[in-house]
C-alpha positions in Angstrom: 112.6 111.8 141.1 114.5 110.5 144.0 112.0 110.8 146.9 109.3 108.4 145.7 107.2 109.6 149.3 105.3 112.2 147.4 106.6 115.1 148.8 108.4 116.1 145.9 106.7 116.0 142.6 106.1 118.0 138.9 102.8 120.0 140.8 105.2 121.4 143.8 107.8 122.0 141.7 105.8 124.0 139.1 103.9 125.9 142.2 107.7 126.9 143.3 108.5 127.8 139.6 104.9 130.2 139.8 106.1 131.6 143.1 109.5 132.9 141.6 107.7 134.2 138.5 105.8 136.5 141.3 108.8 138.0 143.2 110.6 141.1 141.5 114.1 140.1 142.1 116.8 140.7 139.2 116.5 138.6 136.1 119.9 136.8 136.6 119.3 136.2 140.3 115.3 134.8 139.3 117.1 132.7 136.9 119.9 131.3 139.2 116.9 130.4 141.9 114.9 128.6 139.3 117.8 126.6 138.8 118.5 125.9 142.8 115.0 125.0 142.7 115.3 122.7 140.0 118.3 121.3 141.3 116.0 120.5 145.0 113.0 119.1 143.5 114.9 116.8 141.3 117.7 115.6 144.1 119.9 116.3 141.8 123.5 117.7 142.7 124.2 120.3 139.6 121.3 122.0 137.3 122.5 124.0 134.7 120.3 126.1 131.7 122.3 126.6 128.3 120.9 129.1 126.0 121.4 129.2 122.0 123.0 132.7 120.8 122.2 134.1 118.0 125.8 132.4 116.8 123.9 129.2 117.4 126.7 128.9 120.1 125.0 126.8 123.9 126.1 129.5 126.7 126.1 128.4 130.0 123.1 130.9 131.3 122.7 129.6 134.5 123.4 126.9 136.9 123.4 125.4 140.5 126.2 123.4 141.2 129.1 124.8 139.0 131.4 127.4 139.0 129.5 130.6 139.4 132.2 132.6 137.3 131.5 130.0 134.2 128.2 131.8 133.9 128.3 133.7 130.4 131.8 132.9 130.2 131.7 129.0 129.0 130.4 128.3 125.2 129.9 125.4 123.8 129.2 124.6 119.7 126.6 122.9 118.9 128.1 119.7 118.4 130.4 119.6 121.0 130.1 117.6 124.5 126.5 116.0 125.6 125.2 119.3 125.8 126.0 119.6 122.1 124.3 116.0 121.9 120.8 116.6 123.3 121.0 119.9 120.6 122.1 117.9 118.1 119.2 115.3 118.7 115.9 117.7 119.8 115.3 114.9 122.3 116.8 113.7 125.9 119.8 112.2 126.5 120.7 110.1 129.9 123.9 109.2 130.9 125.3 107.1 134.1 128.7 107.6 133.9 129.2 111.1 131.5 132.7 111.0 131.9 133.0 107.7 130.3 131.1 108.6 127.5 132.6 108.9 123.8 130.7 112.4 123.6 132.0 114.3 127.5 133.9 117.3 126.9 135.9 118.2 129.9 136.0 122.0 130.9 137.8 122.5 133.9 136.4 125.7 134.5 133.5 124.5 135.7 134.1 122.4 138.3 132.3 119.4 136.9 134.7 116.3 138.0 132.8 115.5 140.9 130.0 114.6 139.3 128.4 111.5 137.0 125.2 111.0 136.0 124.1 113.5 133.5 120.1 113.7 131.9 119.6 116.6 129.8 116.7 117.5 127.4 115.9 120.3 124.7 114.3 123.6 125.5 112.0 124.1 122.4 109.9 126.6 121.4 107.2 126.6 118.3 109.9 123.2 117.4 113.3 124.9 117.5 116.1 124.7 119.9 116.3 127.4 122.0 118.6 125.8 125.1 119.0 123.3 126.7 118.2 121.9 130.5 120.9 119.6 132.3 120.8 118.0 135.7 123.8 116.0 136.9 125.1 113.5 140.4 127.8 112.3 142.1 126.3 109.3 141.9 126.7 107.1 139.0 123.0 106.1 138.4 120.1 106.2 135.7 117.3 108.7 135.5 114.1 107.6 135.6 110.9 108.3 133.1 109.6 110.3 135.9 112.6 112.8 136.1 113.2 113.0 132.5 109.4 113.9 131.9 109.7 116.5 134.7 112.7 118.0 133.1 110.7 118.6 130.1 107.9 120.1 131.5 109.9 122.4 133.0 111.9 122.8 129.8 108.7 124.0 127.8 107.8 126.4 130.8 111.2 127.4 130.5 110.8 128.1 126.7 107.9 130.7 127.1 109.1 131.8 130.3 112.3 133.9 128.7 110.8 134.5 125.7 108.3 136.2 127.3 111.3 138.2 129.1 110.0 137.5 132.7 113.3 135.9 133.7 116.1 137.2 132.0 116.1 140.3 129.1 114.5 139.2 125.7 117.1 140.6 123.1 119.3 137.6 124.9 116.9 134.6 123.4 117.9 133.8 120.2 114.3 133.0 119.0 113.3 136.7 119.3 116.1 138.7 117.6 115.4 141.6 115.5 113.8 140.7 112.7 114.9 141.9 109.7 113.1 144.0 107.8 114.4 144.0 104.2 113.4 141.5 101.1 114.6 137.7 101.9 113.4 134.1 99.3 112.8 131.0 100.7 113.0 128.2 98.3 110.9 125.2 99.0 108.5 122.3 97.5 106.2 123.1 95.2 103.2 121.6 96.9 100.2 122.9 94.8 100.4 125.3 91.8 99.8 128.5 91.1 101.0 131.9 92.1 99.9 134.2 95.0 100.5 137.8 95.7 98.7 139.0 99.0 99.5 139.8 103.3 101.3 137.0 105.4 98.7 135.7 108.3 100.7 133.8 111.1 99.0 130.4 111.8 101.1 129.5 115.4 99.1 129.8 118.8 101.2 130.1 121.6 100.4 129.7 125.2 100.9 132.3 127.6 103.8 132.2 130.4 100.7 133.5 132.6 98.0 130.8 131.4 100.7 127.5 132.2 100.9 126.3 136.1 97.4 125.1 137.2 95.8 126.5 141.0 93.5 124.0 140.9 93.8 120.5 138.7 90.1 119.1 139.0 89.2 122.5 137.3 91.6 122.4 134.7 91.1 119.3 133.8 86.8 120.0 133.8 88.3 122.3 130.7 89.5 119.6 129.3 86.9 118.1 129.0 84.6 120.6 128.1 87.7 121.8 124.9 88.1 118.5 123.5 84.2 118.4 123.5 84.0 122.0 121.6 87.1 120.3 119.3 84.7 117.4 118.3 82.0 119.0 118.2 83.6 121.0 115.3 84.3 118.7 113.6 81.2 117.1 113.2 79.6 120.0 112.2 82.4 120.8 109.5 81.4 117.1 108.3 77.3 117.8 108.6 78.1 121.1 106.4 78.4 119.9 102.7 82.1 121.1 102.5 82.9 117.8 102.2 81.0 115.6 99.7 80.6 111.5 100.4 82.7 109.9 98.7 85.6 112.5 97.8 88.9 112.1 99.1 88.7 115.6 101.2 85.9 113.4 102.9 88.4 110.8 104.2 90.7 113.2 105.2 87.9 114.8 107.5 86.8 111.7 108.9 90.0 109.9 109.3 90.9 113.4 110.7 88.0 113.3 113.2 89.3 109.3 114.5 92.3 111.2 115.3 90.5 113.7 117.7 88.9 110.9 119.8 92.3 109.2 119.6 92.5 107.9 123.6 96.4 107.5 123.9 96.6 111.7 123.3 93.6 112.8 125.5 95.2 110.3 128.4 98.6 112.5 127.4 96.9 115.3 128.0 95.3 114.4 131.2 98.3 113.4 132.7 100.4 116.3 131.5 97.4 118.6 133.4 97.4 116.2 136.7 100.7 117.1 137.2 100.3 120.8 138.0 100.0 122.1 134.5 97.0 124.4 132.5 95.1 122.8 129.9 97.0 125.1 127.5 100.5 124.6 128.9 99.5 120.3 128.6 98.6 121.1 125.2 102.0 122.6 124.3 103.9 120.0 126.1 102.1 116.7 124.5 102.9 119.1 121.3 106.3 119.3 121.9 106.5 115.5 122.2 105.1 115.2 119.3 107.3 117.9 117.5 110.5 115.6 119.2 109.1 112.0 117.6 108.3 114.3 114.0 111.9 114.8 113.4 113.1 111.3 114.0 110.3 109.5 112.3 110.9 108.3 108.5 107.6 106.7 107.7 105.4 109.3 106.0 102.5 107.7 107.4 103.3 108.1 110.6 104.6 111.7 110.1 101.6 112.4 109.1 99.7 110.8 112.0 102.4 113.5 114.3 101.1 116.3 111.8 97.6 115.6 112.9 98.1 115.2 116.1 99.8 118.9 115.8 97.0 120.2 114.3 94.1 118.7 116.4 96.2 120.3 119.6 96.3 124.1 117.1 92.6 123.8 117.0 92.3 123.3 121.1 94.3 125.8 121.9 92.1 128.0 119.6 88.9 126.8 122.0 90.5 127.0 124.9 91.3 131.0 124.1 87.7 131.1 123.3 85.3 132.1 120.4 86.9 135.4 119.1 90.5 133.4 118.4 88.2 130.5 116.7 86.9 133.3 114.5 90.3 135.1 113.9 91.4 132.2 111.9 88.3 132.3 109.6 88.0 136.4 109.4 91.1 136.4 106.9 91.9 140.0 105.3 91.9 140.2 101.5 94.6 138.4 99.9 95.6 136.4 102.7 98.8 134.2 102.5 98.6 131.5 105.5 102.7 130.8 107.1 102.6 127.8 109.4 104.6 125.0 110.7 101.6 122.7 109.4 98.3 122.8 108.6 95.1 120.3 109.0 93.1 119.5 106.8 90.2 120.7 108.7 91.6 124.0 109.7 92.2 124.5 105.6 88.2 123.5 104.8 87.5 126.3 107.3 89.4 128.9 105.9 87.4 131.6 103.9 88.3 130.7 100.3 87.4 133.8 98.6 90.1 135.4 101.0 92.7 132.9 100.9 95.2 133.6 98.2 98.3 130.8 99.5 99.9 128.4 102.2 103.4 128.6 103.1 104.3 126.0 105.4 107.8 124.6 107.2 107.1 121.3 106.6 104.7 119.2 104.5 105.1 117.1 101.2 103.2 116.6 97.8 101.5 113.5 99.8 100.4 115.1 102.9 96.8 115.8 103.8 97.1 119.7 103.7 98.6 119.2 99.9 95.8 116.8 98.9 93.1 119.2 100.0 94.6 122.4 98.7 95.4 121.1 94.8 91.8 119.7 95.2 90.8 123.4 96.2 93.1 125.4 93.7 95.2 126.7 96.6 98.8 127.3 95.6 100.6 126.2 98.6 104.5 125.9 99.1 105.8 123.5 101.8 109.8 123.5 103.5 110.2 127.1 103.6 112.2 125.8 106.9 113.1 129.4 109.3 110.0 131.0 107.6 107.8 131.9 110.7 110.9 133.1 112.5 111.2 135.8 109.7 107.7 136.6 108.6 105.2 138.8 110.5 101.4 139.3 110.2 101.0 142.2 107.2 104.2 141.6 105.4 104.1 141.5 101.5 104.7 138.0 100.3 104.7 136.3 96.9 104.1 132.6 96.9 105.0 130.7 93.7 103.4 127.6 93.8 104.8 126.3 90.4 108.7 126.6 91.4 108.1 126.1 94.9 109.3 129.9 96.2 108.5 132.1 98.9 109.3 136.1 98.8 109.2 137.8 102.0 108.9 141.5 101.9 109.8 141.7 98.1 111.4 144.7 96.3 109.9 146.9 93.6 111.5 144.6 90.7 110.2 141.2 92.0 106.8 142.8 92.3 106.7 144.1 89.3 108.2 141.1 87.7 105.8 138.9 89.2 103.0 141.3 88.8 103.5 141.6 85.0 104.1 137.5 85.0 100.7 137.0 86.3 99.1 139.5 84.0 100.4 137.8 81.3 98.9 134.3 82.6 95.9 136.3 83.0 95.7 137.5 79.3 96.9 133.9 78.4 93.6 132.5 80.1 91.8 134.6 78.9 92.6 133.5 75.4 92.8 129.8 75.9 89.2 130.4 77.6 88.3 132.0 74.0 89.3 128.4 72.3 88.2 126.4 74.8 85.5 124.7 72.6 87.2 124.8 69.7 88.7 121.2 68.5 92.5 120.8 69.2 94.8 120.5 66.1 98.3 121.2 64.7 98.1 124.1 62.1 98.4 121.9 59.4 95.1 120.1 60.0 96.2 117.0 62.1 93.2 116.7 64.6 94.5 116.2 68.6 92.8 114.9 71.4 94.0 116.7 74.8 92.7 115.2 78.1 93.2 116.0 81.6 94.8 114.0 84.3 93.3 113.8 87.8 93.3 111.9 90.9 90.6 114.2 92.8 86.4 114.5 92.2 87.0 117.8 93.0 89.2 118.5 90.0 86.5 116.7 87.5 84.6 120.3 86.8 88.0 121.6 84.8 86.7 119.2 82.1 83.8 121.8 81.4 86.3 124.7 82.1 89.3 123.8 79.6 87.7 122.2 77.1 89.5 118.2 77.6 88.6 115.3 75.8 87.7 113.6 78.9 90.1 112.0 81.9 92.9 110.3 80.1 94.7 109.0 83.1 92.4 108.9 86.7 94.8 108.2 89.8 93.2 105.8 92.0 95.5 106.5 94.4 94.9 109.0 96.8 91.4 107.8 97.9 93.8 104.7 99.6 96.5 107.2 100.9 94.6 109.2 103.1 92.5 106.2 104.5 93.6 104.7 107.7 91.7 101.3 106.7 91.4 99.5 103.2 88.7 101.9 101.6 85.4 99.3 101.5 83.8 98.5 98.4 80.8 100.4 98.7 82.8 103.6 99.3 85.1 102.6 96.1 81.8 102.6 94.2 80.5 105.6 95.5 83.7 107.3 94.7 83.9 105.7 90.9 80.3 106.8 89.9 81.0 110.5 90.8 83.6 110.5 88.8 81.6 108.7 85.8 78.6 110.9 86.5 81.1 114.2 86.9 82.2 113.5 83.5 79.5 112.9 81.8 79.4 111.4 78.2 83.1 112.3 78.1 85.7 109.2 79.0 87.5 108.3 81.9 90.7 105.6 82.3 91.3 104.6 85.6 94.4 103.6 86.3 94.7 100.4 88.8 97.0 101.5 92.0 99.8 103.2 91.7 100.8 102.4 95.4 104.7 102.3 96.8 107.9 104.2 96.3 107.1 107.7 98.0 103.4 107.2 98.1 102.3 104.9 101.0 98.6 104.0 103.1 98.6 103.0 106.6 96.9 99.5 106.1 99.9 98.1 103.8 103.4 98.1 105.9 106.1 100.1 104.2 109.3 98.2 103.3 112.2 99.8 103.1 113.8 99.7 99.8 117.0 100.3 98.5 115.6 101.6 95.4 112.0 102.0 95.9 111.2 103.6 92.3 112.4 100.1 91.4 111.1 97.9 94.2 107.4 96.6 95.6 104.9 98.6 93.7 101.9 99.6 91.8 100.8 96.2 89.7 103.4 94.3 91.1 102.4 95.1 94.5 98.5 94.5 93.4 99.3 91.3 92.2 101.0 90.0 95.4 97.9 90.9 97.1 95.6 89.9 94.8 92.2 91.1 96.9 93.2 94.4 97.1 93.3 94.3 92.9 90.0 92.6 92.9 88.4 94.6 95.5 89.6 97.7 93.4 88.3 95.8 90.0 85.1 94.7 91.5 84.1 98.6 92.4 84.9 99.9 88.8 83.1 97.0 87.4 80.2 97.9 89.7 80.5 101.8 89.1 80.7 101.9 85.7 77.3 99.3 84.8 76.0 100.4 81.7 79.1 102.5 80.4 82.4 102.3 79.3 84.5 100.7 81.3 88.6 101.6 80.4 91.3 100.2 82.8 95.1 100.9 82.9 97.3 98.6 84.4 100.6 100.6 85.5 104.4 98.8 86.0 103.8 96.2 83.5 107.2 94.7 83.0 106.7 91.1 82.1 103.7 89.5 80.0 103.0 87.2 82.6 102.1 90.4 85.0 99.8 91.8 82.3 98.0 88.6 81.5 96.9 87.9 85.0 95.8 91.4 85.3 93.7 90.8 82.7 92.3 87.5 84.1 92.0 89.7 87.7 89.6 91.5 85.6 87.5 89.0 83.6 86.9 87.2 86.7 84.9 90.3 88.5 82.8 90.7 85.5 82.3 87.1 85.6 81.4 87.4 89.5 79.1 90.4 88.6 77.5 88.5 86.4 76.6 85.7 88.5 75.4 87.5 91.5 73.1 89.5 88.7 74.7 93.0 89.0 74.8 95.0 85.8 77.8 95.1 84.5 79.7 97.8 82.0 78.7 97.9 77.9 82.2 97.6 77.4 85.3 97.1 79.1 88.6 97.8 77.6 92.3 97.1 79.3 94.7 99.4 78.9 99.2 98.9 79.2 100.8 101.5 80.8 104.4 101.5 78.7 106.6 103.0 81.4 109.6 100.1 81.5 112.0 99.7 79.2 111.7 95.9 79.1 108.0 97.2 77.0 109.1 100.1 75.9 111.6 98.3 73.8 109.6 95.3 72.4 106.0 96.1 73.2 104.4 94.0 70.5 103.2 91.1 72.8 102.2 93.3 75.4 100.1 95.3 73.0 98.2 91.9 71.8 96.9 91.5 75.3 95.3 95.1 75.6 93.0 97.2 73.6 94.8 100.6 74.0 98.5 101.8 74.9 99.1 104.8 77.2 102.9 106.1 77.7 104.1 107.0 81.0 106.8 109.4 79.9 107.4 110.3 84.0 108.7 106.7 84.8 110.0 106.0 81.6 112.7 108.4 81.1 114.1 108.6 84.7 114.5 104.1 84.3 115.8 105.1 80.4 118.4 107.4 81.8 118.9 105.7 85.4 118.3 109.4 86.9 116.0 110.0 89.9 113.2 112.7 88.6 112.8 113.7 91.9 116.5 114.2 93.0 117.6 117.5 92.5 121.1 116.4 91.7 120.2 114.1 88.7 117.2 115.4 87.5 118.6 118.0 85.4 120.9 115.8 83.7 118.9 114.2 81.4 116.8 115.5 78.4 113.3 114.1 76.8 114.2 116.3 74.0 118.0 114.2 73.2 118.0 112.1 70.2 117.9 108.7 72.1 114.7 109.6 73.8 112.9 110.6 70.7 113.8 107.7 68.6 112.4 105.3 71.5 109.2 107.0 71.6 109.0 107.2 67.9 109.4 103.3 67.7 106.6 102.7 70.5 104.2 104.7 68.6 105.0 102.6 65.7 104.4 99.7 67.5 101.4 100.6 68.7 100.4 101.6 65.1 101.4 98.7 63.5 99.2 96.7 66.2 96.1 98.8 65.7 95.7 100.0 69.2 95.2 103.4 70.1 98.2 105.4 72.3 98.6 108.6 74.1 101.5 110.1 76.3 100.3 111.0 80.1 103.3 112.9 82.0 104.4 116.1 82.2 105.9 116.1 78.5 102.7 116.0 77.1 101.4 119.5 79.0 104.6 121.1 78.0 104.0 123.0 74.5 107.4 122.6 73.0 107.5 118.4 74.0 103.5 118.0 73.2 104.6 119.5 69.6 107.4 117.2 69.0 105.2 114.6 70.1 103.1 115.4 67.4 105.2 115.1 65.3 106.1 111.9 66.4 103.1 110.8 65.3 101.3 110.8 68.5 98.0 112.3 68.3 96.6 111.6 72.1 98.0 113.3 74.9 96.8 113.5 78.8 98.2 116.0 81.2 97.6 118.2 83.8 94.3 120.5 83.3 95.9 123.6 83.8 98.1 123.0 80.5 95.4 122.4 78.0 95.1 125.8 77.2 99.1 126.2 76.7 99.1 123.1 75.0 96.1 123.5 72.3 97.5 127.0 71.4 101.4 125.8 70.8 99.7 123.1 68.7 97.7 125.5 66.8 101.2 127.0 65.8 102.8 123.7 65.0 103.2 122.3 61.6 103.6 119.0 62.7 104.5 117.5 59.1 107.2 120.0 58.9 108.4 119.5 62.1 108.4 115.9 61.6 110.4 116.2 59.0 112.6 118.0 60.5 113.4 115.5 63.5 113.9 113.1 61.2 117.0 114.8 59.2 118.5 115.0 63.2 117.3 111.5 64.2 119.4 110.4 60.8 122.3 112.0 62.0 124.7 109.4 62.4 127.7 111.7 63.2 129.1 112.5 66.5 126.1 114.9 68.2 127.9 116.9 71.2 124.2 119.0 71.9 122.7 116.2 74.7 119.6 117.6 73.6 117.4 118.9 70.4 116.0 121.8 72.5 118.1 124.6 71.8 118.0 123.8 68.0 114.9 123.1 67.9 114.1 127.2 69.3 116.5 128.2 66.9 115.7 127.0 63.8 111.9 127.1 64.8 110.5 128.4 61.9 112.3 125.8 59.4 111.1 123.3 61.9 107.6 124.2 61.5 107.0 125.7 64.7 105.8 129.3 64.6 107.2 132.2 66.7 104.2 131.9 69.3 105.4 128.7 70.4 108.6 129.7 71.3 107.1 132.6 73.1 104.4 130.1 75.2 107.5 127.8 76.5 109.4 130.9 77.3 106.4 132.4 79.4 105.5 129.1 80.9 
């Protein structure tokens, strides 16, 4: 601002703004004052509004300053000029000199050459461009922080002001358009599987244009206070309720959720946003929308998620602040009900009425965030980057939500229904048959006996044990219980959190596997580093043995947990002897320090190597003398063996586990591991697909961990599976020294399936699944 006296200021300007919203003038003439007035209460020479078209073309809408008769007449792409910059950017941009700036675009029908300076910032609504809000000098000078904040108040009033229509018609804001009305697909991340039919439930609060310039501050910022003590107090009761156990990761969500809400740098945000003339809600929306601004530009996914918190802590005020019936709105759900949001909290999920609750479609989110965690733990199919979805989808329209490819149908027609309608039938009949064999013992059909386990990383996923029949929990992820903390999980809660998984399991056996931390999956309390390659770089063992106390604080609490059982320990990334031996000697000293301090300590402990790099996977033998048992990590493995990024769309497909190459290198490991004496299983996805877990048995491999949901698939493809036969059959290929121009086994493998020795029901299972 450029009278620092006081006279001028964010509350008089937005009680001008609320005057004009009262008078009845035209909407082009209210719009041209509001601009004047801008223009005043800035000192500024030139304020000009810019609204995105439906084209996605900026069109001068409105200004103070210009050439009247450029009004609706001047255009501008989205790229183009530093109107086009601020779009490009979602945040402000502040110039001195424009015109000396690599980015000016000159338009002489506006009149602009008088003038210098030039601030502008984004008008967003719900997170999307919708405009964009300029004020320019004839002085070369900077704006201030005080200017450029009131420029985005304004800009967010200005957001729900049109939209609302109170200023200019609404079919002329982009955001609401006609929405269309026939069938459209979003393709996003598969976030948590499964598949959903049911009725879309919008999960956005918006504030008002009525409900956002304050009459009187001190009260609105009493309601403040009394919201964020309603918020809290939510919150702890949703933590007194039982939802959330001690000691299971959805329990450090909630609580490091909970820090968040007494988090003092956002309630000073909000206060300040409401001392300057605003509503609590229309404070809300603008700290928001700051938020929104620094989630596009951030990279760490630690931090995003901290923004996604943030987003959803100001979701739930809002909800108080409209009172108790729009509290309960969002836990009366209709039958069926698929949840489309921006984001979600973690809290706001644990509310939700299960039994209801069919999906979550969000904009954003990733396999990692605290929404995903919660909702696998839960059995929630859930879809994440569906980007444009909320601008398309209205409360009651049909959706489909597929969960396992990571696909949202909007309004589907009568052959997509019915196509997913008769698909889930058949996974209903198929359950209902794997149920049938649940108890009975896994085996090929001639005779060789199998032992399926389940992978987890969750307590809550621990009761599928009893429900599909596993072997017990051939590869626990430590993991996530350190991702969602925003301090280095004590030992006491470690132990806590090992001995309900022991006890969930019962007699049947875990493996823990140490942490699997860096790459894509970081914690707050270890700085990320940003690697080149980071599926290559500072992680899982190698990390743990640069910090050595967090290994030995990890080691100590499984030692601890697991007095008077079994104690089985996998050490993942192994990739040099050296790393695996002072694992080991990690370990033996804990038990020696449990000892000593006269804890009881485990009947047995056995280390497990996790063969995952090629510099094991090719000459294992003095790995496997250090370690009692062998588990394959067929994820990690292939993507190093064929260089190819299993998470990059673009490479991913290129490779298959099925080619010759891949198949004579997992032959020789289980060899190895043979010829050493120690036990080995396959964890990955391979082994809980039923074509790959057959050819793994006939590899030889009689141990296989995967994900509980493809037991039942896996122990009835086996069932059909003559492994000797099949066995036999690879081998003839594997012989094959000719030139091979099939990459990949696969398609000969389905087509000679019955001279392979795998019956017609297998071929069938992959199909369906």
């Amino acid at each position: 601002m450029l009278d620092r006296t006081g006279l001028r200021g964010p509350r008089r300007l937005l009680q001008r703004i609320r005057d004009l919203m009262a008078e009845q003038d035209q909407a082009q003439a209210r719009l041209d004052r509001l601009t004047r007035i801008i223009a005043e209460e800035t000192g500024s020479d030139v304020c000009s509004i810019y609204l995105v078209l439906p084209s996605g073309a900026l069109e001068l809408s409105a200004t103070h300053g210009l050439k009247a008769e450029a009004v609706h007449s001047l255009r501008l792409a989205r790229d183009e000029g530093l109107v086009g910059l601020v779009a490009q950017r979602a945040r402000p941009v502040s110039v001195e000199d424009a015109p000396t700036h690599p980015r000016f675009a000159y338009k002489p029908e506006t009149g602009e050459e008088p003038f210098k300076s030039f601030v502008g910032v984004p008008v967003l609504r719900g997170g999307r461009l919708v405009g964009v809000l300029t004020a320019q000098t004839m002085a070369v000078r900077p704006s201030t922080e005080e200017e450029i904040e009131t420029l985005q108040t304004v800009a967010m009033l200005l957001a729900e002001i049109v939209a609302s229509g109170e200023l200019i018609r609404a079919e002329a804001f982009s955001d609401l358009e006609l929405r269309a009305s026939g069938p459209e697909r979003y393709a996003g991340a598969a976030l948590a599987p499964g598949i959903a039919m049911g009725v879309a439930v919008i999960h956005e609060p918006h504030v008002a244009s009525a409900r956002m310039i304050a009459e009187d501050a001190e009260a609105e910022e009493a309601r403040l206070d009394v919201a964020v003590a309603d918020l809290r107090r939510g919150l702890d009761e949703l933590l007194e309720s039982g939802r959330a156990p001690v000691g299971t990761p959805s329990r450090d969500v909630l609580e490091a959720y909970r820090m968040f809400a007494h988090d003092r740098g956002w309630i000073e945000q909000l206060r300040e946003a409401v001392r300057s003339g605003l509503t609590v809600e229309a404070a809300v929306e603008r700290v928001r929308n700051t938020h929104r601004a620094r989630l596009m530009k951030a990279r760490e996914p630690h931090f995003r998620e901290r923004l996604h918190d943030l987003e959803d802590l100001a979701n739930r005020l809002l909800r108080h602040l409209a009172g108790p019936d729009a509290v309960r709105a969002m836990t009366d759900l209709p039958a069926n009900a698929i949840l489309v949001a921006r984001s979600i909290g973690p809290a706001e999920l644990m509310e939700l009425d299960r039994s209801r609750l069919a999906g979550i479609a969000t904009e954003e989110g990733s396999a990692t965030s605290h929404a995903a965690i919660v909702a696998k733990a839960l059995g929630i199919p859930m879809v994440g980057q569906v980007e444009g979805a909320l601008d398309r989808v209205e409360d009651g329209d049909t959706l489909i939500l597929d969960g396992e490819f990571g696909v949202l149908h909007v309004r589907p027609g009568e052959e997509v229904l019915t196509a997913y309608a008769e698909r889930m039938e058949g996974l209903s009949k198929a359950h209902l048959a794997y149920a049938a064999r649940r108890d009975a013992p896994a085996s090929t059909a001639d005779g060789a006996a199998m032992e399926l386990s389940m992978n987890a990383g969750l307590l809550i996923e621990l009761p599928r044990l009893a429900e599909t029949g596993a072997a017990g929990v051939g590869l626990f992820r430590t993991e996530f219980q350190f991702m969602i903390s925003h301090t280095l999980p004590r030992v006491s809660t470690q132990i806590e959190m090992y001995k309900s998984v022991l006890n969930a399991a019962g007699d049947k056996p875990v493996v823990f596997r140490t942490l699997d931390l860096g790459g894509d999956k970081v914690t707050r309390f270890i700085p990320e580093l940003r690697e080149p390659n980071p599926a290559l770089g500072w992680r899982a063992l190698r990390m743990g043995l640069d910090r050595p106390a967090l290994t030995r604080y990890q080691l100590r609490a499984l030692v601890r947990a697991s007095a008077g059982r079994v104690l089985k320990v996998l050490f993942p990334m192994v990739a040099d002897i050296g790393e695996l031996a002072r694992a080991r000697d990690l370990l033996h000293t804990e038990l020696e320090l449990a000892r000593h301090h006269g804890h009881d300590v485990p009947l047995a402990v056995e280390t497990g190597l996790m063969i995952e790099t090629p510099a094991v996977a090719f000459a294992p033998e003095p790995f496997l003398a250090l370690c009692d048992f062998a588990a394959v990590g067929a994820n990690d493995l292939m993507q190093y063996f064929f260089a190819a990024d299993r998470q990059n769309p673009q490479v991913a497909s290129r490779y298959d586990v099925l080619a010759p190459a891949p198949l004579a290198l997992l032959k020789s490991v289980r060899e190895a591991c043979d010829a050493a004496g120690k036990p080995v299983s396959v964890c990955g996805e391979i082994a809980g697909r039923p074509l790959e877990a057959c050819v793994l048995a006939a590899l030889g491999y009689r141990r296989l961990s995967m994900a509980a949901g493809s037991i039942g698939p896996v122990k009835a493809a086996l069932a059909g599976c003559d492994a000797a036969r099949l066995g036999t059959w690879l081998a003839g290929e594997l012989a094959n020294d000719g030139p091979q121009p099939d990459k990949s086994l696969r398609q000969k493998l389905i087509i000679a399936a019955q001279e392979a020795g795998i019956s017609s029901l297998l071929v069938d299972n992959h199909a369906a699944f």
